[in-house]
C-alpha angles and dihedrals in degrees: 000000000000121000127261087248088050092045093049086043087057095045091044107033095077085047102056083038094060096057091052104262136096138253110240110166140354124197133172126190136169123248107182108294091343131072127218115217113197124201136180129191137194142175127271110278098260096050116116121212129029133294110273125224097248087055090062094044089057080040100057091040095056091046094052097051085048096055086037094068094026116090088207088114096043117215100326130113119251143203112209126197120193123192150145120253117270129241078251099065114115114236106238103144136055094247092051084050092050088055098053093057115142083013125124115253145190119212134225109188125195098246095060094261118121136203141183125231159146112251110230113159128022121186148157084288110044142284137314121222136194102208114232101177121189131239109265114207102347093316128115125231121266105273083228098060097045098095098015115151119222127176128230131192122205098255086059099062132082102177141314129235122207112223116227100237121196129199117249123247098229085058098070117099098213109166107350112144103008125081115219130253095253091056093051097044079051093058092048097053088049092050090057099048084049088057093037086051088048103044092047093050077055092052083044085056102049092036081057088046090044091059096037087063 
């Protein structure tokens, strides 16, 4: 006899699926009288980006009227949450793999080793990494191993761990190219003291021809 959290899975996983996303997890759990069904959704394997907010809100709406007109709960009240997977969730599946594609990683082997990488190919047979190891103690990684691609099959692998990147300062373009409002105002205002200097030499000039005659 499956589970509650299998039976909920089979009523739920052609729902999610109609509105283009992709059943991830299912959990239910009991709160009192009430029980708390928890359910997170993804995008297909070869999507690229995050699920939106407004994915999750179509989402919600088509698993609630599922479980609505499903007796898989029975007769007692429910709470449902509906949500996307977070950068935190450890990479234990294929299809968790395929999504982490170009993303930085780090790897649990079975064995224990780890290793941290940027996923570039995922296939049938396991997952192909570009090596990017870190400076121990002050010293830089070998040249030779920066890129460097390994192989990994599935039974090598425990789980993988996607690694939180953040842009560098030094990479921002503010302000390249285009001079701000205050410089060109400036220049404006200097333009204009250059032509009042020069009408009122010209006044000066007349004025001086005026008194010679």
């Amino acid at each position: 006899m499956p589970s509650l959290d299998e039976a909920v899975t089979g009523v739920l996983t052609e729902v999610v699926d109609r509105v283009g996303l992709t059943l991830d997890e299912v959990s239910v759990t009991t709160a009192g009288r009430r029980r708390v069904v928890r359910v997170v959704v993804d995008l297909h394997d070869d999507e690229p980006g995050d699920v939106s907010m407004e994915d999750v809100a179509t989402a919600s709406t088509a698993v609630s009227e599922a479980l609505d007109t499903s007796d898989v709960l029975g007769s007692a009240p429910y709470t449902l949450e509906v949500s996307s997977p977070g950068v935190d969730r450890p990479l234990t599946l294929p299809r968790h793999w395929r999504r982490a594609r170009t993303r930085l990683v780090r790897v649990v082997r079975t064995d224990g080793g780890e290793l941290l990488g940027r996923v570039a190919e995922v296939d049938d047979d396991g997952v192909l990494v570009l090596l990017e190891p870190q400076s121990v103690k002050g010293r830089p990684p070998r040249a030779a191993d920066v890129g460097r691609p390994v192989r990994l099959a599935w039974d090598e692998l425990a789980r993988g761990e996607v690694q939180v990147e953040f842009r560098r300062a030094d990479e921002d373009a503010l302000g390249e190219g285009e001079p701000d409002d205050a410089d060109e105002h400036g220049d404006d205002e200097q333009d204009d003291d250059e032509l009042d200097d020069d009408e009122l030499d010209d006044e000066n000039d007349d004025d001086g021809r005026e008194d010679e005659q």
